[in-house]
Structure formats: structure tokens, C-alpha cells
C-alpha positions in Angstrom: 0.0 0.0 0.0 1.3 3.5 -0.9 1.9 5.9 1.6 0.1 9.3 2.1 1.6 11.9 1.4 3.0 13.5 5.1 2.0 16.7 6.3 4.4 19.9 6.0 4.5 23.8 6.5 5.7 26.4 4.8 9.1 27.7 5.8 7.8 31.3 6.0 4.6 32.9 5.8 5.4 34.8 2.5 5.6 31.4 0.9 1.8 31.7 -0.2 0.9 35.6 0.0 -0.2 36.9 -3.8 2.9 39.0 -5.1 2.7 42.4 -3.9 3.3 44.3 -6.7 0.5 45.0 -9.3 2.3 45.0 -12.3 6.7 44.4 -13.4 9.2 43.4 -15.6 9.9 40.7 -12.7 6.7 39.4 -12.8 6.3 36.2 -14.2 4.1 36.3 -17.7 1.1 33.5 -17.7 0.6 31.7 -20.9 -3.4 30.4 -21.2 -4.9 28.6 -23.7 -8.0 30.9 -25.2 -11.0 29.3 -26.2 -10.9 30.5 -29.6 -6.9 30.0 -30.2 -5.4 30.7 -33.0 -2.0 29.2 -34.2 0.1 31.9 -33.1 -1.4 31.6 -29.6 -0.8 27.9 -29.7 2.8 28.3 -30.7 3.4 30.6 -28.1 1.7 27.8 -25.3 3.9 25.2 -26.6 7.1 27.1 -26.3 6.7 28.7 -23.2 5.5 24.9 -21.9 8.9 23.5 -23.6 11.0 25.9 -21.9 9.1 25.4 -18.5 10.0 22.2 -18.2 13.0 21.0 -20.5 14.3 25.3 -19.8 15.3 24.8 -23.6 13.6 21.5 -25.8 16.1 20.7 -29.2 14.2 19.6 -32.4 15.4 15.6 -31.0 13.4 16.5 -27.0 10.0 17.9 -28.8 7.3 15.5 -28.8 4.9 16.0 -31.9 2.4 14.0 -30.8 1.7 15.8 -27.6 1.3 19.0 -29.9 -0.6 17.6 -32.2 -3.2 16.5 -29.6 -2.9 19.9 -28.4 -3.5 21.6 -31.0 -6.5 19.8 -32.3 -8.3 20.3 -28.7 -7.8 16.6 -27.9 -6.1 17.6 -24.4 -5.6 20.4 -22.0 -2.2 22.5 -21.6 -2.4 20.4 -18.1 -2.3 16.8 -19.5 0.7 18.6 -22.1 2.5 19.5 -19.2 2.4 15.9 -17.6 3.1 14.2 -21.1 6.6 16.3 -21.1 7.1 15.0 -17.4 6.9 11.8 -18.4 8.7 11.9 -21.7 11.9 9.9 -22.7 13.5 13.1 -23.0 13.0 13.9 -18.8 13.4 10.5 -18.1 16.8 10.3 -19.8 18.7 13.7 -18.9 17.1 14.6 -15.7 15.4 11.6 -13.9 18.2 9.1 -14.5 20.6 11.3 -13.4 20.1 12.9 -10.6 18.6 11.9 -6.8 15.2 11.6 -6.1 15.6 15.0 -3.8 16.9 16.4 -6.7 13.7 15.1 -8.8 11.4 16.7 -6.4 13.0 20.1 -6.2 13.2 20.5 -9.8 9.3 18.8 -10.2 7.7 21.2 -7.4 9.2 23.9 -8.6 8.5 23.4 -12.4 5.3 22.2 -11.8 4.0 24.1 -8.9 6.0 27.7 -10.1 7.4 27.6 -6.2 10.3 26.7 -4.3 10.0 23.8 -2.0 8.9 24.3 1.6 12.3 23.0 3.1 13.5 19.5 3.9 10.7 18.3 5.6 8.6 18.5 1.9 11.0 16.8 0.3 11.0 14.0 2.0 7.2 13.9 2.1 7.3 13.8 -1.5 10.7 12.1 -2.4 8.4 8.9 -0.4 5.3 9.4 -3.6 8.0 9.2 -6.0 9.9 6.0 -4.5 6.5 4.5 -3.4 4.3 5.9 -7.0 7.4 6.6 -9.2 7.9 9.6 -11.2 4.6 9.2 -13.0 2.6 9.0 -9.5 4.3 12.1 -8.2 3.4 14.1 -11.4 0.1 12.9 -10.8 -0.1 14.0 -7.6 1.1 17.3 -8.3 -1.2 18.1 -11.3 -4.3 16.7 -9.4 -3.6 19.3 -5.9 -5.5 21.6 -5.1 -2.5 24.4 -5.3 -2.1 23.3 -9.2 -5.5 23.8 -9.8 -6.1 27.1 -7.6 -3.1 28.6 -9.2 -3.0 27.5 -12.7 -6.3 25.2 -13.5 -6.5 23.5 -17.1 -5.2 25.8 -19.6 -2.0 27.8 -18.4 1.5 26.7 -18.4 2.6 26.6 -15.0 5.6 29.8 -14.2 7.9 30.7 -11.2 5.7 32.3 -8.4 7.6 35.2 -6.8 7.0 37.7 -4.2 8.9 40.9 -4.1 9.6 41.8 -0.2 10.6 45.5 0.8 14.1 45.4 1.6 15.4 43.4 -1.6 16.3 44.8 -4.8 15.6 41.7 -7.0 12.7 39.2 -7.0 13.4 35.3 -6.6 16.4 33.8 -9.4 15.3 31.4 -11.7 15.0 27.8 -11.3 16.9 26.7 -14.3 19.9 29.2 -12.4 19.7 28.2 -8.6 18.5 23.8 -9.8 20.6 23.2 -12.6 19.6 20.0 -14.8 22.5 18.0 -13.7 23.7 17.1 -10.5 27.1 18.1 -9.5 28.4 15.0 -9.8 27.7 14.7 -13.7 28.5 18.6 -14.0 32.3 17.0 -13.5 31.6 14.2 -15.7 30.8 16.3 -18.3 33.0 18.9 -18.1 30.4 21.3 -17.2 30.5 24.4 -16.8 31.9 25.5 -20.3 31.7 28.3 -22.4 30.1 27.2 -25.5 30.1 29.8 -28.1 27.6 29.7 -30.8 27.5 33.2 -32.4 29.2 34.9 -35.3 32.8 35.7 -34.4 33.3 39.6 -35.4 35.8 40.3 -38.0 39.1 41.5 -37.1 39.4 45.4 -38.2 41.6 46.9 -40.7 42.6 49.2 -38.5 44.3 46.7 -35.9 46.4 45.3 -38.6 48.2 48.2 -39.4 52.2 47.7 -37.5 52.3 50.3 -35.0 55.8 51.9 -33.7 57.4 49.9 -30.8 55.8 46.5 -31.6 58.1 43.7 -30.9 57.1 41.5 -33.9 58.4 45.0 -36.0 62.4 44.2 -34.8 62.1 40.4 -34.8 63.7 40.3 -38.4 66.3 43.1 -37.4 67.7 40.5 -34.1 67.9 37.7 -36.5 70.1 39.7 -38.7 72.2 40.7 -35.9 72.8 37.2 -34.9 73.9 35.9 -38.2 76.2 38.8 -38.6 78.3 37.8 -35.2 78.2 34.2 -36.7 75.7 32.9 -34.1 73.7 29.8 -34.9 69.8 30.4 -36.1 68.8 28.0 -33.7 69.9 30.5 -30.7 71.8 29.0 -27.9 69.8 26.0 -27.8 72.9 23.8 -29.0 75.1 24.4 -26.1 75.9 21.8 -23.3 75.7 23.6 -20.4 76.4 20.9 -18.3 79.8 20.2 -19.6 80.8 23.9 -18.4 79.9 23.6 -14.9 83.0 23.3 -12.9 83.5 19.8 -11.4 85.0 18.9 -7.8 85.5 15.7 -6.6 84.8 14.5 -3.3 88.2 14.2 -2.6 89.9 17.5 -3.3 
């Protein structure tokens, strides 16, 4: 028999007040499905459900099924969202690679738009996911009452924050403070890299031109000075320098 899930409280009491603030550039932007929707709308719902969960989806981690069904009004944006959950792509490069603490931060707080209340949630729900597996927990998620208060059937679920006085900056993204990969794969893979994918800016004319006092304008002028005293080309490279250190026995 699966175990209920176990009571917890919120580690402060700002962890469930409305944001304060009417309207801001922090504030996170909700993405509903209209009745009527047009393609455009549903482009923009499938996106901002992609990068929700996957933070960025590659043509291989999309799942055309999923949008076709959505798109033809066969399921909600709330059954969308748990079919990416439970997709090969999650399952692959986040679930099999990480902790099941790990799991739950990253499904609570893509799921739920909130940070987890402390240690004592994520056991309650790190014991759904090794008693349910993944697809219980998502389950469990999607069918609470906070899911459905806060985002219902037809809006992608976004990162709940709360401006307090007193701070300059609202809450930092998920995908910044829970990485995808634990820090043990991070080493694995070598992360963190700098991977540069732009177009690398030409070189201008004007830093080509030889300036006075550049080194590389007197290298040919040394060489020449070298060859005239009969030096080799090769420098002083040639010479054993351990022959000409004096020698002393041990018994002088």
C-alpha cells in the first residue's frame, strides 16, 4: 500500500501571499490557452511549456504527438504538461541522473512555479515518488488543489515570486539556482563550459596596421644581428651547459 503523502509547513509565511506588486518586468508572464486560439497563440503555449520544463527543448526532445493532440483540442495545456514529465526526454537527462531530492526540487518547482517548503517536503514527496514513481508524483502534483487554484487546465505553469521590501531583485530562476544535472555529472561532463555559438566579429583593418614599438616589427632586425656575429639560427639552444659547470671531486 502506498503511503500518504505527510504533512508539511511552509518555511515562512510569505511562501503563499499573492505578489505584492501590481504589475513588473519581474513578474512572471502567464501563458493560457483561449477558447478560440489561433496558431500563433498555440505556438506561443507550446514554447513557453517547452522551456518550462526542458528550460530549452532541441528539435530531437520535442514531442509532436503531444502537440498535435494539443493543438487539435484533444487535451488540456495540463495533460501537455504531464506528457513532457513523463517523456523519454526527462526521463533520460534529468530523472536518471540525478537523486530523487533532486527530482522533487526540480518537479515542485517546475510544476508548482514555487520553491519547495524545506526539507521536511521533500522527503514527504521524495516517499510518492519511491512508493508511486515519477509518474505517481506528477500525478499528484497536477491533481492538488494548489495546481488547480493557481494554474487550473489551460495555463503553463511559471515561477511564483513575491517581491519583499528590503530586496532589490525578486526570486532567481530555477533553471539558475537547480541546474539540470547534479554536481556529480557537471564533473563528468566537463560542465561548466563556455560554448560559443555566435558569429565571431571580424578583425578590423585598422588593428592590422604595425604600429611603432611593436616587438614583432624588430624580430627580423635581431635575426640579422645574430647571423652577422656568426651565431647559430637555432639561438643557444645547442650548447651543453652541463659540460661547463665546474667539477669537484669529493676528494679534493
Amino acid at each position: 500500500m502506498a503511503l500518504p503523502l505527510l504533512n508539511y509547513a511552509p518555511t515562512t509565511q510569505n511562501n503563499r501571499v499573492a505578489p505584492i506588486r501590481v504589475s513588473s518586468d519581474e513578474d512572471a508572464r502567464a501563458v493560457a490557452l483561449d477558447i478560440a486560439a489561433d496558431s500563433s497563440n498555440l505556438d506561443t503555449v507550446i514554447e513557453s511549456a517547452y522551456r518550462q520544463i526542458f528550460f530549452h527543448a532541441f528539435k530531437a526532445d520535442r514531442e509532436p504527438f503531444l502537440e498535435s493532440q494539443l493543438r487539435n483540442g484533444q487535451i488540456t495545456v495540463r495533460d501537455f504538461i504531464r506528457g513532457l514529465c513523463l517523456s523519454n526526454t526527462f526521463q533520460r537527462s534529468f530523472y536518471n541522473l540525478n537523486s530523487n531530492y533532486k527530482v522533487v526540487r526540480h518537479l515542485v518547482e517546475k510544476v508548482l512555479g514555487r520553491k519547495t517548503h524545506g526539507q521536511s517536503e521533500e522527503i514527504s514527496w521524495s516517499i510518492v515518488l519511491a512508493t508511486k514513481g515519477v509518474g505517481g508524483m506528477v500525478d499528484a502534483l497536477l491533481d492538488s488543489q494548489e495546481y488547480l487554484d493557481t494554474f487550473g487546465y489551460d495555463t503553463v505553469p511559471y515561477q511564483r515570486n513575491r517581491v519583499l521590501p528590503g530586496r532589490e531583485l525578486g526570486e532567481t530562476p530555477f533553471n539558475v539556482t537547480t541546474p539540470r544535472y547534479d554536481e556529480y555529472y557537471r564533473g563528468i561532463f566537463g560542465f561548466p563550459q563556455v560554448v560559443y555559438t555566435g558569429t565571431a566579429k571580424p578583425i578590423p583593418a585598422r588593428a592590422k596596421i604595425t604600429r611603432g614599438g611593436a616587438p614583432a616589427d624588430y624580430l627580423a632586425w635581431v635575426a640579422g644581428i645574430a647571423n652577422a656575429r656568426g651565431a647559430s639560427p637555432s639561438g643557444n639552444a645547442d650548447i651543453d651547459y652541463m659540460s661547463k659547470v665546474p667539477y669537484r671531486s669529493i676528494g679534493r
